[in-house]
C-alpha positions as a Python dict, from the first residue, in 0.01 Angstrom:
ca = {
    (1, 'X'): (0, 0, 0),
    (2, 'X'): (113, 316, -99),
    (3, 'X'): (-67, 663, 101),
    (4, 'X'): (-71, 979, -70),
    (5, 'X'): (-147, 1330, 200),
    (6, 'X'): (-383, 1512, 54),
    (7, 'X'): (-731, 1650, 146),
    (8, 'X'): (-880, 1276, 109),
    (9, 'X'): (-682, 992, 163),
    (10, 'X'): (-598, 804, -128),
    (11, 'X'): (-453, 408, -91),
    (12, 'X'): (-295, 337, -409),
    (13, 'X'): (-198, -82, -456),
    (14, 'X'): (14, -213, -761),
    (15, 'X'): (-148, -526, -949),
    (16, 'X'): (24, -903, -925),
    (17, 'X'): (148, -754, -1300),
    (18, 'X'): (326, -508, -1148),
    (19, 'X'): (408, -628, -829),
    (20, 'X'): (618, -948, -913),
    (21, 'X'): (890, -781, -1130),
    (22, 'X'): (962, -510, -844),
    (23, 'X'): (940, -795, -596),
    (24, 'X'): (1188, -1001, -777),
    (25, 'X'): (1427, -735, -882),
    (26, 'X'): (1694, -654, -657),
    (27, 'X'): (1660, -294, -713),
    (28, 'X'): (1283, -304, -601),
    (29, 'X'): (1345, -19, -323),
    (30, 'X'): (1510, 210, -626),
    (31, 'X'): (1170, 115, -845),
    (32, 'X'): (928, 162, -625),
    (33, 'X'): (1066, 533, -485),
    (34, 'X'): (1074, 587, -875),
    (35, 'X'): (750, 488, -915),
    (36, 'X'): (623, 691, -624),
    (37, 'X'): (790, 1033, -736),
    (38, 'X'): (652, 981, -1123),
    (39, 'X'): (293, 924, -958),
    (40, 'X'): (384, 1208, -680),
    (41, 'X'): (332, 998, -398),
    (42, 'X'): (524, 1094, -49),
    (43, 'X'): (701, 751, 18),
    (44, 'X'): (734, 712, 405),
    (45, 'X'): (940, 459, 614),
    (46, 'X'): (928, 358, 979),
    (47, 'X'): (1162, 200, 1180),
    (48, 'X'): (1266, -167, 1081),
    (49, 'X'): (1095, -291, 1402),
    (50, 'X'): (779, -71, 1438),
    (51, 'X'): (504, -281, 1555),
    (52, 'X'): (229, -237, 1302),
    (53, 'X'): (57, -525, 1301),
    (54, 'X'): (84, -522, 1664),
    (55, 'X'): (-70, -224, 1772),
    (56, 'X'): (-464, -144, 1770),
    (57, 'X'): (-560, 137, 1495),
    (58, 'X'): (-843, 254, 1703),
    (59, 'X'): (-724, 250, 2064),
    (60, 'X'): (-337, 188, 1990),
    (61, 'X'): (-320, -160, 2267),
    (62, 'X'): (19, -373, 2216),
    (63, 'X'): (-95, -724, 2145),
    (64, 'X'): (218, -915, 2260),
    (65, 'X'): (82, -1280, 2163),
    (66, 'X'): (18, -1203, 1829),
    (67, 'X'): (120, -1504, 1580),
    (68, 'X'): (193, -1487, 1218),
    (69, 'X'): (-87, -1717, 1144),
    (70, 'X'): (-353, -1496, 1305),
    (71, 'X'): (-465, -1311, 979),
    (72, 'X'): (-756, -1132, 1187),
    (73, 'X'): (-657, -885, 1470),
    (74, 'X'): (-901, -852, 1721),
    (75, 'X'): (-871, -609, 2002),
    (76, 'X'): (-1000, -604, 2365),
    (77, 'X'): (-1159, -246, 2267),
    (78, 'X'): (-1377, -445, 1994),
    (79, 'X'): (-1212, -359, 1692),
    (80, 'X'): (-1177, -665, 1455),
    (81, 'X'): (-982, -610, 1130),
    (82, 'X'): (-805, -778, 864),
    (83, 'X'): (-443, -838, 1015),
    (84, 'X'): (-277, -672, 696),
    (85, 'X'): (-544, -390, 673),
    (86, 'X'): (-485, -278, 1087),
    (87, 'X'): (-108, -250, 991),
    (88, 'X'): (-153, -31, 703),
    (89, 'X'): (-362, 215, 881),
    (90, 'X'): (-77, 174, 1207),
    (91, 'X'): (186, 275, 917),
    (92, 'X'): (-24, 542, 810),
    (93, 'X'): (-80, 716, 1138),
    (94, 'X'): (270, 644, 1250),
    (95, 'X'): (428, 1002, 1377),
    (96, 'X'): (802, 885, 1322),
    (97, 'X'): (886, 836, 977),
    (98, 'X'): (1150, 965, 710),
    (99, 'X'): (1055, 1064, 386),
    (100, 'X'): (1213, 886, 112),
    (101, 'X'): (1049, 1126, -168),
}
């Protein structure tokens, strides 16, 4: 997922089609900040070991247990999301980032 600032929030996704070659290429970091600046999208990164798919998006609770197998996090506050989906919007809100673009 890709998350361009502007006055609505905009999620822009690659296809499989495009996906594969800049997953397979070992300059996919150098193609996808290339692909972000010719579509004008900021390009943020967190720390290597930021919790995202740890963390609650709606009340911001650690779950410590978490396994890679659970593909649905579900929070003591009642907020059930896609596992993938929670970490995106975690990445999204995070306040420490750099800007690659």
């Amino acid at each position: 997922f890709f998350f361009n600032d502007t006055a609505t929030t905009e999620i822009y996704t690659l296809s499989l089609h495009d996906a594969l070659p800049i997953y397979t290429s070992p300059f996919r970091h150098v193609i996808v900040q290339f692909k972000c600046v010719e579509n004008g999208i900021e390009l943020r990164q967190v720390e290597r070991w930021y919790a995202s798919s740890k963390l609650c998006s709606c009340c911001g609770q650690k779950k410590h247990d978490l396994k890679l197998r659970n593909r649905v996090y579900e929070c003591s506050c009642g907020y059930v999301a896609d596992r993938d989906i929670n970490a995106s919007i975690n990445l999204w809100q995070s306040k420490e980032y750099t800007i690659l673009t």
